[in-house]
N, C-alpha and C positions, 0 to 999 in steps of 0.2 A: 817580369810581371808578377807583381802581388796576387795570388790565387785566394780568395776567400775560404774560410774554412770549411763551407757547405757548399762549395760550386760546383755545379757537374764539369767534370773537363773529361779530356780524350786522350791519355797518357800515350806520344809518341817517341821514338829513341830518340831525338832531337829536344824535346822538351813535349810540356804538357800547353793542347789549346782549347780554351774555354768550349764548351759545346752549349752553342744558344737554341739550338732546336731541337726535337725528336731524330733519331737516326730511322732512316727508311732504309738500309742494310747494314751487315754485321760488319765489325773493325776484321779487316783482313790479318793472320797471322805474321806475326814479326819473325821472318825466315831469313838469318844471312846468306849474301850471296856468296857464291865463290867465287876469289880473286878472276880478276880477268876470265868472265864469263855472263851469263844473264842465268843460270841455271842456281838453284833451281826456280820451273817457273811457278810455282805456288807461293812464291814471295816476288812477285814482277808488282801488285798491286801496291805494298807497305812500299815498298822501293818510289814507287809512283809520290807517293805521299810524301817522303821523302823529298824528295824533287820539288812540290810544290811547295815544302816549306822553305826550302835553302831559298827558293827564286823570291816569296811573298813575304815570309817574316826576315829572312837573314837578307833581304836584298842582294842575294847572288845573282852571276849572269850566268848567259847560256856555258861556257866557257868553264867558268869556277864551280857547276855545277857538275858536269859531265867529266873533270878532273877530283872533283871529289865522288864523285861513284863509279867511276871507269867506264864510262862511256866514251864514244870516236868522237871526235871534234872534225868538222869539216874547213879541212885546212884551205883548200882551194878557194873558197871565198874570197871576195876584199876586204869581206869581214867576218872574222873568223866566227864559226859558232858551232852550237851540238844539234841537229837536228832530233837526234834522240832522247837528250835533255829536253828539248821543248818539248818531244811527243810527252817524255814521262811528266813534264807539270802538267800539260795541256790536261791529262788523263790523272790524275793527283787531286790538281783544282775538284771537277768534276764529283771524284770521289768523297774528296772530305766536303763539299758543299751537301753530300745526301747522306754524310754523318753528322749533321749537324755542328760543323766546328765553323769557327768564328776566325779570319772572317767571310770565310767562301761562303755559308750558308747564310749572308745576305743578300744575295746577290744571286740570278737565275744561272743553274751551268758553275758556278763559282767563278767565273770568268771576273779578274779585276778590273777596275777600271784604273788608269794613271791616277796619281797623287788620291788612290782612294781611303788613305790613311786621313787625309784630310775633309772628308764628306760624311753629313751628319749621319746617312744612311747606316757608316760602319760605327760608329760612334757611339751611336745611340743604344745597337744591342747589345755590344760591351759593358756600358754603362748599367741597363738592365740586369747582365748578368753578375757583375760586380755587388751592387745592392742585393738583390735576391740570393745570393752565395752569403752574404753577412748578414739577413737577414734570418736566412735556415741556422745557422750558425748560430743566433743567439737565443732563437727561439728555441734551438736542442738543447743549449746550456740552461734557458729556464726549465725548463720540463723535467729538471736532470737535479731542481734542488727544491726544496720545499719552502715555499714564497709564505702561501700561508701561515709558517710557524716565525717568520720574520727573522730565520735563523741568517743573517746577511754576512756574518764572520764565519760560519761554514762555506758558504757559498765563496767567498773571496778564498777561502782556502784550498777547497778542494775544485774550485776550479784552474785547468791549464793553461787559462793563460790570465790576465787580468783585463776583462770586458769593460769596468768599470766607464772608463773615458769612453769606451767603444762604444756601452750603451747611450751616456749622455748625445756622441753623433747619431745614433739611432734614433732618439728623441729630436735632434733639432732636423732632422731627413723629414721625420712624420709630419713635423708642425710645418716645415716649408712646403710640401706639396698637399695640405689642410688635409692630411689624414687625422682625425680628430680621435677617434676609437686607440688608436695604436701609441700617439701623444699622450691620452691620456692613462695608459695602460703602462707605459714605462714612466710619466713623470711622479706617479702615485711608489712606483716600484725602487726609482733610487733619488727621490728628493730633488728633481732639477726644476730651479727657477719655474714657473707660470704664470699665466696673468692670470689676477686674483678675482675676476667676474668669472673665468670658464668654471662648466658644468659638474667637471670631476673633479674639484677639490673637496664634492660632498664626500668620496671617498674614505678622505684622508681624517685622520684624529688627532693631529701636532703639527703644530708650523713654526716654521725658525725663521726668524725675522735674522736676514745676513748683511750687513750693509745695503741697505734698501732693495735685495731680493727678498722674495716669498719664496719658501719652499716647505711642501706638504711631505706627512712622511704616516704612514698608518698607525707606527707606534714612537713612544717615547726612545725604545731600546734603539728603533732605525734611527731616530734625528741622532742620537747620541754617537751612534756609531758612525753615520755620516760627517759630524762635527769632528772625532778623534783622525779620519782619513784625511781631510784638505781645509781644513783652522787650524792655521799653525798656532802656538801656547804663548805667540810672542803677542798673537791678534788684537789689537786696540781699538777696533771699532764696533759696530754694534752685531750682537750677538743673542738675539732674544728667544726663548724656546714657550711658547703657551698653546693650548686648548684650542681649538676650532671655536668652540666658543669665548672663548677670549678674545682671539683673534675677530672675530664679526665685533664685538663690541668694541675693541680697537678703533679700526673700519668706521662705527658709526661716530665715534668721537672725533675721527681725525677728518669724514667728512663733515662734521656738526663742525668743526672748527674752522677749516677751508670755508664754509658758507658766510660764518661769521665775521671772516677780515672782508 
């Protein structure tokens, strides 16, 4: 699983799982056990947790689980299983459903339901947490360079990873679900495509006409810079860079003309 850069999760010795809600108790301490025993028992809870990840995410059985933490398998059955395995997910689920990890803590008790990898129920707050993890995340990297000074080849450099592409899907997230404020707050910031009636291209002071995109940029030095990262020098098609006020005169020529034919 791709973790977002800003996600809250819930780092367990099996792996990390996203945490979609408030924890209403503390993460129990991570105490090994000793071979072939249950002692000690101030690690009987992490162990719990354990158990319910092997069963929920790793799709273990009662069997494969109590083989992987030494617990008795009750052989006498017709069908073989761990009773103590099930007590520890039974008691696991529970737990991580009131630390808020995902995905017990959709669900009341964490109790799963069958095939509930497939129900929008579990789906949706992953999804949730997924966006809002990449959202903090980008919101820390702008806070973290000076937008203002339109320094954007500082910003590419000294940041760790390259947001660039990341931001453009942050921008098309905003416009698909009509966050308007947030759309226009990143289309002004790294020059992506917009339609040429919305509000905040009063913003902007430069537009590059790109093969019949618009894109607004606040300074000469952005569109420039934007043009040297993704126009290749081989580029043969249109490639225009004028004034906001150009641009509107443009506009009214090219609709004086449309009216015209």
């Amino acid at each position: 699983m791709l973790t977002p850069p800003a996600a809250s999760v819930i780092e367990l010795s099996l792996g990390p799982v996203p945490r979609i809600a408030e924890a209403t108790c503390d993460l129990p301490p991570a105490i090994p056990r000793r071979p072939g025993t249950r002692a000690p028992q101030a690690g009987l809870a992490y162990w719990e947790m354990e158990a319910a990840y092997y069963r929920d995410l790793d799709g273990a059985t009662s069997c494969e689980i109590a083989r992987a933490m030494d617990l008795q398998i009750d052989l006498h059955r017709e069908n073989p299983r761990s009773s103590s395995a099930d007590r520890y997910v039974r008691h696991g689920r529970a737990l991580l459903n009131r630390l808020g990890a995902w995905p017990w803590a959709a669900v009341a008790n964490g109790r799963l339901p069958a095939k509930w990898r497939e129900q929008p129920a579990f789906a949706r707050p992953l999804a949730r947490w997924h966006w809002e993890g990449w959202e903090r995340g980008h919101l820390q990297q702008m806070r973290s360079v000076d937008w203002a000074g339109g320094d954007e080849a500082r910003w590419r450099r000294d940041s760790p990873v390259d947001i660039w592409s990341s931001y453009l899907s942050h921008l098309r997230a905003a416009q698909q679900r009509g966050d308007e404020r947030r759309a226009r707050e990143a289309s002004v910031a790294v020059g992506k495509p917009v339609p040429a009636t919305a509000r905040y291209v009063e913003r902007a002071r430069y537009v590059l006409l790109h093969d019949g995109d618009e894109l607004f940029f606040k300074s000469q030095a952005d569109a420039e810079s934007w043009i040297a990262h993704n126009v290749s020098p081989t580029h043969s098609g249109q490639l225009t860079l004028m004034t906001m006020e150009g641009w509107r005169g443009h506009r009214v020529e090219a609709t004086a003309e449309r009216h015209a034919a």
